[in-house]
N, C-alpha and C positions, 0 to 999 in steps of 0.2 A: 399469458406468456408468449404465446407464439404474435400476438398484436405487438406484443412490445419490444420480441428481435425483428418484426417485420417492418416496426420505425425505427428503428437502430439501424438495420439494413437499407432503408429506405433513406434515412437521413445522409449513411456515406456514401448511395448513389447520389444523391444531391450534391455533396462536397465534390465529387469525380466528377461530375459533369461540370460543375462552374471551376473547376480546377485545370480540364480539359477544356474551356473553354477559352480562358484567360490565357492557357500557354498558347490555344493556336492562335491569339490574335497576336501577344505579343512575339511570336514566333515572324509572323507575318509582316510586322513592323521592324523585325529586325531588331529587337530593342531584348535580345536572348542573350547573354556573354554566358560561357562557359561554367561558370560559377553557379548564375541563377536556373539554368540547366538542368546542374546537378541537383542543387533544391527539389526543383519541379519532380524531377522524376524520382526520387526518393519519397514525396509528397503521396505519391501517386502511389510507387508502390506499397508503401504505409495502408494506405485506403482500402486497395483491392485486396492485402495478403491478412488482413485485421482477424483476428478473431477472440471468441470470449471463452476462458475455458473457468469449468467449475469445479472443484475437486472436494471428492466426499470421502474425508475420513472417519475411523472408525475403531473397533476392536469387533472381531467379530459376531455373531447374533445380537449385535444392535441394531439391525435393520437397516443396512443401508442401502441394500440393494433393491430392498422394498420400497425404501425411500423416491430411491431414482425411479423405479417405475412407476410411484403416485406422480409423480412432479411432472416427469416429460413423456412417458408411455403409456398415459391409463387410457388412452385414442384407439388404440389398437383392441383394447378389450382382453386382454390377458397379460400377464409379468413375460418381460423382454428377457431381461433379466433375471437368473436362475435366483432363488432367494427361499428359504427355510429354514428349520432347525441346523444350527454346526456350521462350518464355514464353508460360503457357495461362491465365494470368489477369492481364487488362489493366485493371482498374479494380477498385476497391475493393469488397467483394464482401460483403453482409450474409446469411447465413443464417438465419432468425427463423420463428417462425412468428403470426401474426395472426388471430385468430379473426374478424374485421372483413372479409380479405382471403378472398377465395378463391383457392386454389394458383397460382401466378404468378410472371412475374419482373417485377418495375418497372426499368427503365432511364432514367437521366437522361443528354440526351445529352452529346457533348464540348462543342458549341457553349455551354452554361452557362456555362461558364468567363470569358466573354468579359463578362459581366454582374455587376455590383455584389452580389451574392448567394454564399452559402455553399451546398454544398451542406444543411446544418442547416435552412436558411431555405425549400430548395426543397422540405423536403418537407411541410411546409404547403402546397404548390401543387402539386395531386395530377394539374394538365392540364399538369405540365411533362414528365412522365413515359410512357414508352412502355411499354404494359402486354401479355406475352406472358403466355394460359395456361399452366399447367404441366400436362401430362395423366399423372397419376400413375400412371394406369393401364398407361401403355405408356412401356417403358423407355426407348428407342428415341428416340420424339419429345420425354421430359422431357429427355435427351441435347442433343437437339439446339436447345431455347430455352437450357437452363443454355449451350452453347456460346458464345451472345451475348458473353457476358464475355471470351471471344477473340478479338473482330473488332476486327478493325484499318480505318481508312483509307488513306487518303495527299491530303495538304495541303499548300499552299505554305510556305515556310520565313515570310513574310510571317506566314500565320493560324497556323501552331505558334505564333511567337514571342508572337501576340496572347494564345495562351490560355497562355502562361509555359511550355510545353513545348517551346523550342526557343533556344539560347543559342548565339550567334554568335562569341561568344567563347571558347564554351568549345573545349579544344584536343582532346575527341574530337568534334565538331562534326560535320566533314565527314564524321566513318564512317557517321553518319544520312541523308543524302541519300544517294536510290536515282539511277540513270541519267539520270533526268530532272528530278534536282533537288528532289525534294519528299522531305517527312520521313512519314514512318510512325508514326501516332497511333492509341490507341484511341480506340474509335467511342463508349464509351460514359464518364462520367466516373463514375460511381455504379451501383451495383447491389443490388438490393434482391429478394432470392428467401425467397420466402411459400412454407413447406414443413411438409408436416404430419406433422413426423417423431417420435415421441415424447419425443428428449431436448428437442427443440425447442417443444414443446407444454408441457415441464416449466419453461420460461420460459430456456431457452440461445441466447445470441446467439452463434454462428463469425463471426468477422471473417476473411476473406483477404484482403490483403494483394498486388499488385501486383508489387512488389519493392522493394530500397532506396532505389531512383531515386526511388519515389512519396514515400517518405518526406518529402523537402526539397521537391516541385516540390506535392503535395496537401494544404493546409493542414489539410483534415476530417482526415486522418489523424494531421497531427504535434500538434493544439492541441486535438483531439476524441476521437478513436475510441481512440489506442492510450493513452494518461493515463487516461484512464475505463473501459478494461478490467479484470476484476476478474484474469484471468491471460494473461499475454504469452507465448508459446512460439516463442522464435529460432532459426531453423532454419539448420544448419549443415550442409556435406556434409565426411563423411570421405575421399572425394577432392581436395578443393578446398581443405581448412582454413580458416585464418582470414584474412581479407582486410582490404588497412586500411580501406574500408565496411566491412567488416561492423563494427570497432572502434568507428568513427565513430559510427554509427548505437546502435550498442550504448550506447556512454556518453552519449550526446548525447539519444539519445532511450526507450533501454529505464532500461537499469541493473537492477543487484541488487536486490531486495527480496522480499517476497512476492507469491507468483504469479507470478515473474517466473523463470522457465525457459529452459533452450539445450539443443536436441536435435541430437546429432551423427547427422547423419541418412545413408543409404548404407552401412553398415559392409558390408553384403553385398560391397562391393567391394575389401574385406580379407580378403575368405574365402576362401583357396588349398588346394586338395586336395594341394596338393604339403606343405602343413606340417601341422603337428597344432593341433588344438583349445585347446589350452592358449598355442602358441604364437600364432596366432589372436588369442586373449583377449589375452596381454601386450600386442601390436601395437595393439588398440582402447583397452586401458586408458594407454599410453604417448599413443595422440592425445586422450584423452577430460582427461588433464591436463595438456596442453599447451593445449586449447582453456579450460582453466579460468586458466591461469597468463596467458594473454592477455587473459582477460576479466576476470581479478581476481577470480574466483570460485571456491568449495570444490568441487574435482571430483564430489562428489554431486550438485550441482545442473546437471550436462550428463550428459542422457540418449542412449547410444547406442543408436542402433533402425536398423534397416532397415524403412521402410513398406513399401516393394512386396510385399517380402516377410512383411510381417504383413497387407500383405491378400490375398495369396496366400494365408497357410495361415488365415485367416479364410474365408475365401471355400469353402476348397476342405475345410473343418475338418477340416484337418494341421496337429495340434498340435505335433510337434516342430519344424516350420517357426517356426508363430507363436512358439513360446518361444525358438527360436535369436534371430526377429527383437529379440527384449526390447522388443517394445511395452509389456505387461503393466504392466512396471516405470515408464515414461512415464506412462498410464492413471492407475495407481494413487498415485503423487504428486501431478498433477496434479489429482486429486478429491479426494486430503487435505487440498491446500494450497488448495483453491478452494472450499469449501463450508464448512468451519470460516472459514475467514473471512468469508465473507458473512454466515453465523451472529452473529457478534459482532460484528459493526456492526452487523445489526439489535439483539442484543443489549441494546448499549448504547444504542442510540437510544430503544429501547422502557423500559427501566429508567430513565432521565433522564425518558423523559414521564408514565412510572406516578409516580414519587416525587412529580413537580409533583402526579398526578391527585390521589396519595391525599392531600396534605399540604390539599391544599383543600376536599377530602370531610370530611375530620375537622374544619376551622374549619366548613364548614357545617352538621354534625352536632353537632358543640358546640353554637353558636348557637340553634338548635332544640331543643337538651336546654333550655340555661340559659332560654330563653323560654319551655316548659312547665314546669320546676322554679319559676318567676316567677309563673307563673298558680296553679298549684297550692299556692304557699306563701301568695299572698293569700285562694285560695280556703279554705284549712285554718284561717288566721286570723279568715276569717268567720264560723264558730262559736261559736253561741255570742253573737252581737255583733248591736245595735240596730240600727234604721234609718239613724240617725244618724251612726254610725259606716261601714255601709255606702256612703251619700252622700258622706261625707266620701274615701273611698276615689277614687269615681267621680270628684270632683271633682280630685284628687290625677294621676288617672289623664289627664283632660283636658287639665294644663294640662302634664305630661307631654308628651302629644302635639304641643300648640300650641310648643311648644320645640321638641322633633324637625322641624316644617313651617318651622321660623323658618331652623333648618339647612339646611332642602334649598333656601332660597331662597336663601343662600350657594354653594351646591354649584353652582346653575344659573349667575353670576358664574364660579364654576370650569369652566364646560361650555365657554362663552365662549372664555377664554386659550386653554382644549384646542382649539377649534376653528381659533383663532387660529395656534397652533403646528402644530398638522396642515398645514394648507396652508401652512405656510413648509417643513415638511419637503417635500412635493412641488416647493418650488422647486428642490431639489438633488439629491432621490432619482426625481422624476417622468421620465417616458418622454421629456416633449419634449424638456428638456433633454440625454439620450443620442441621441434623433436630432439633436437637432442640432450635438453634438460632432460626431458621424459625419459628416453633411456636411460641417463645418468642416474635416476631415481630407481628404476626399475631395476638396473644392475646392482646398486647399492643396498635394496629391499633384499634380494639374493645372497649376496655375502655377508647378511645380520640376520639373522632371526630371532632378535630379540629385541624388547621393546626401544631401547637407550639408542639403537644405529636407524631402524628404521622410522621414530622421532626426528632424529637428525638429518634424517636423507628427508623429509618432507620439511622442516624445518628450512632447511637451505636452499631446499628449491622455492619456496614461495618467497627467500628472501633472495636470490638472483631474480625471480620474474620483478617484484618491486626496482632492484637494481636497471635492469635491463627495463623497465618506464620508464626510469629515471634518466640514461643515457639520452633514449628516444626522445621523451621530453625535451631534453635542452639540445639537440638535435632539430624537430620542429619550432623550437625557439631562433636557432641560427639563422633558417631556412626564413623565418619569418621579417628576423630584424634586414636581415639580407634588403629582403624583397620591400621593406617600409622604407627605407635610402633608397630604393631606383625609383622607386614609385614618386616620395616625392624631389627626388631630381628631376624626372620628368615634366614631373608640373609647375615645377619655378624655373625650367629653363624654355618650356616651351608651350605651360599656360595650358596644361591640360587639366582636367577636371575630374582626377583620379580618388576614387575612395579608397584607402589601406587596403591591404588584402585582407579576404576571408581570413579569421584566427583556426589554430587547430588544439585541441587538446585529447589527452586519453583519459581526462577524468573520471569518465564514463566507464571506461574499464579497470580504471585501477578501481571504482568501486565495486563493478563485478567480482574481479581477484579478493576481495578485502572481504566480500560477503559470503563465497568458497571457502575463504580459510577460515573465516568465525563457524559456517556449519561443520567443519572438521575439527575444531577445538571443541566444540561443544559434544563432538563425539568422543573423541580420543585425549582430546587436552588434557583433562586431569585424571586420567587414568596412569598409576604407578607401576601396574606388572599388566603383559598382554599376555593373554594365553595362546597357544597353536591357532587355537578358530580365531580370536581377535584377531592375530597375524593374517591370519586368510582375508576375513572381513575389510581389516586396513587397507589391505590391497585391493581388494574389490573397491574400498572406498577411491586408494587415490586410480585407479583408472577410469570411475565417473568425475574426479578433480582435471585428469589429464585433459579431460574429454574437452570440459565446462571451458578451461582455459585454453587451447587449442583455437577453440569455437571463439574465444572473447579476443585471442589475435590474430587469427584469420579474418576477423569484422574489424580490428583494428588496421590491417594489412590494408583491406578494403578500402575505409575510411583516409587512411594514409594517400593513398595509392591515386584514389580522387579527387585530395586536395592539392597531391602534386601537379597534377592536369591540371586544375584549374587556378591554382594562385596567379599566375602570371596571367590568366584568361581578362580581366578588365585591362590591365595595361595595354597585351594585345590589339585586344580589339581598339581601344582606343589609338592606340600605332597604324595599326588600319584606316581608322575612321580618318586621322588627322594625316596620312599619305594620300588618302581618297582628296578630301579638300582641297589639299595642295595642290594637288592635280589637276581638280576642276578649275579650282581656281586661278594653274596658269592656264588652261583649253583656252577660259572662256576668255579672258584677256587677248591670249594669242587671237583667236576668232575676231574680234572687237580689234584689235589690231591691222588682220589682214583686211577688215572691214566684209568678212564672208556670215556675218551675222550680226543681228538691231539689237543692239544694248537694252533697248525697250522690252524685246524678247527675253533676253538674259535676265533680265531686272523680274521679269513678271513671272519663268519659271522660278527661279526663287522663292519668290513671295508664296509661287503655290506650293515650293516644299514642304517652307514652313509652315505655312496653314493646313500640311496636308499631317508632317509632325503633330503640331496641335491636336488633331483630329484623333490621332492614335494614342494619342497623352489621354487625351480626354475619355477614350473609349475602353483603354486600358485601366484606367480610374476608378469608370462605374462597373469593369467588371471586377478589377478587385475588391471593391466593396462588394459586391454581389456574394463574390467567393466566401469575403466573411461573413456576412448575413447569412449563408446557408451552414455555415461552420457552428455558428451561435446561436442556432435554432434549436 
């Protein structure tokens, strides 16, 4: 495992450096427009900010926490990881490592809940959190901060129900209060452990997982954490089989795909000395497709393991242990199925942003051919040729220019409408606007409390945020068709060699919004009456929806924000390019005129521009292949 994020790591230093190296050449060349730029350094930050997260769900006494310490901890020689009889992990539990952070556990407490805030939202607020060292060095006391994520309280049934963790309706209700009438809550709602463990260092996030309960009642979890992990691992025990949670939870909120795994976990407790080893195997393979025939899945994709037992013979390296456990078989799928994928979505992201880079490298490097092929053709035809004729050139060339400037006095008219249209786009993409939906909803939850108004109050707001794309949308359409008329005006009045502008869309976020509000229907949709806790709950859910879309038009804001900068960037530059030429090209005429310089000369810088163009074409070339040949490996 750790060989295999240490070439995953190793492979996107490879891409960052032939990525870095191609910008600085063509940076150097001058062959950079604003556009391809922004590419580049998106490209880049892509690479460097990468990571792969895992996420293990469960019900609890599945063993999952045993699990993660067979797979990524059994190096250390003891469970990281609190794990035993009853539930050892009570709040959602990040594994990561942060070079920013020294070894630590961050803890947010339970009382969050009770505030208009996601946990996403709180961790931008670094004094909400309660920060314990982790002393690496001694097993013992890292034991006992990692513990934290076990402690429990006990609260009135009043403040459970305030933070959505306690439902008076529901019919196992009463087995939760203790003797004295209060419920039993974790102490902590979030957890965040700064670990400087090598797979962890190679950029892996462990998600744990709580149990299925957190699933419905922790909206970070069902709208955030487990949709955005790159591989889901559901943990099942061969004692216990399948439960209708576990079905629920499975279809509702895992499902089939990639990355997406079921570990029948326990098998050690099919292991009878009284039968044979073959007999054994039948008995695990008869539950390992049963548990597929329930989930609707190809029995290959449910892994039977005993963890204890795999980090028994890990721990104690007794290898006939660890291979009877068939972790091995777990391990090794799951770094099949989770690094090639991540591969290929960088993959393709980077391939989409090369083809834009190079398609505009080459209109820029044309442009620059055909404007020193331009000078060099006038300058070859001065051979040879009178004052008169030279004059006549210069003069030719001037009024040349005084056209070009009559242009750009048009274009600044066109700056105008862009500007115009820019801020109408902010009236329906702009931030104020999503706070103040969000209040709208907030105040409207307020004055309903019952199921029919506050339905409607999220009902209405997901259909203004679709509205309000819709605007924006035809908005960035304006902006676009705008800019594809001057573009090509420019080039049939004055022969430039402009590509259309970069396109924009928010397709990308209306499918985020689209996948927010199906995990919200799947919760609340066809629910007929809510109760008190439900109401709580809903609320808690929409301020992780608040949160999610916030986040998804604040990257759209973004996105927006830096296609306005750069659409006009190739025109530009070629405005540039083709003021620059003119220029040169009345110098060098005037000079050849006053007879204060050899046409010979002029002729012969030239030739070495171009050849020197060619040179940076050519080098630019083999490193972008380079870049993809390291991309593709």
């Amino acid at each position: 495992m750790v060989r295999d994020l240490e070439q995953y790591s190793a492979w996107r230093q490879d891409v960052q450096a032939a990525l870095q190296a191609y910008r600085q050449a063509a940076s150097a060349a001058g062959l950079v427009d604003g556009a391809s730029a922004l590419r580049l350094a998106r490209c880049g930050s892509r690479l460097l900010d990468d990571r792969l997260s895992v996420a293990f769900v469960a019900e609890f006494s599945r063993g999952k926490s045993e699990l993660i310490n067979a797979i990524f901890f059994a190096g250390y020689g003891q469970r990281i990881l609190p794990s035993g009889a009853g539930r050892t992990t009570m709040c959602p539990t990040e594994l990561l490592y942060d070079a920013a952070w020294p070894p630590s556990i961050r803890l947010l407490p339970i009382e969050t809940r009770a505030q208009n805030l996601s946990t996403s939202d709180y961790r931008d607020l670094p004094a909400a959190w309660t920060v314990l060292p982790l002393n690496i060095e001694a097993g013992d006391d890292m034991q006992d901060a990692i513990r934290q994520v076990s402690l429990t309280k006990k609260v009135s049934v009043e403040e459970a129900a305030r933070y959505g963790l306690y439902d008076a309706d529901d019919a196992d209700a009463p087995a939760m209060l203790d003797e004295d009438g209060q419920v039993e809550i974790s102490m902590w709602r979030h957890a965040i452990i700064n670990f400087p463990h090598p797979l962890l260092k190679q950029g892996l996030v462990i998600l744990d997982t709580p149990g299925l309960n957190a699933i419905g009642t922790e909206p970070e979890l069902t709208l955030n954490l487990i949709p955005n992990a790159h591989a889901v691992l559901f943990i099942l025990a061969a004692d216990t089989g399948v439960t209708r949670s576990d079905i629920e939870v499975w279809r509702n909120h895992i499902g089939a795909g990639a990355g997406r795994l079921v570990v029948l976990n326990k098998i050690d407790s099919m292991w009878d000395e009284l039968r044979g080893d073959a007999e054994v195997a039948q008995a695990i393979e008869r539950q390992q497709a049963s548990v597929a025939h329930l989930l609707t899945l190809d029995a290959s994709q449910v892994f039977p393991v005993s963890a204890q037992k795999a980090l028994v013979g890990k721990i104690n390296h007794d290898a006939a242990l660890l291979e009877k456990s068939r972790l091995q078989a777990l391990e090794t799928a799951l770094f099949e199925e989770l690094i090639p994928a991540r591969k290929d979505i960088i993959r393709r992201q980077l391939a989409f942003d090369l083809d834009a880079i190079e398609a505009a490298q080459q209109v820029q490097a044309a442009a620059r051919a055909r404007g020193i092929a331009e000078q060099l053709h006038e300058l070859h035809s001065l051979r040879g040729k009178n004052q008169s004729v030279i004059a006549h050139m210069m003069r030719r060339i001037d009024i040349e220019k005084k056209e070009f400037d009559s242009s750009l006095f048009k274009l600044q008219a066109t700056r105008a409408v862009f500007t115009r249209l820019s801020t109408e786009l902010y009236t329906s993409l702009g931030m104020d606007i999503v706070r103040d939906d969000i209040d709208g909803v907030r105040a409207a939850m307020q004055r309903s409390r019952f199921f029919t108004g506050l339905r409607e109050a999220v009902r209405q707001y997901f259909e203004r945020i679709a509205s309000n794309l819709d605007r924006s949308e035809g908005k960035t359409s304006e902006i676009t068709e705008m800019m594809n008329v001057m573009y090509r005006k420019f080039a049939s009045e004055h022969g430039l060699a402009l590509a259309l502008p970069m396109p924009f869309s928010l397709a990308r976020y209306r499918q985020e919004i689209a996948d927010i509000e199906a995990v919200y229907h799947k919760q609340f949709g066809t629910a007929t009456l809510l109760t008190t806790s439900r109401v709580v709950l809903m609320e808690k859910f929409f301020d992780t929806i608040a949160s999610r879309v916030r986040r998804s038009f604040t990257n759209a804001n973004d996105d927006a924000s830096a296609w306005l900068k750069v659409i006009m960037a190739p025109l530009e530059a070629q405005i540039v390019e083709y003021k620059e030429q003119l220029k040169l090209r009345f110098a060098s005429i005037q000079r050849i005129h006053d007879a204060t310089g050899s046409l010979e000369q002029k002729i012969a810088g030239f030739e070495a521009s171009l050849a020197a163009l060619e040179r940076d074409k050519a080098q630019l070339a083999q490193l972008l292949a380079a870049l993809r040949a390291a991309s593709a490996t």
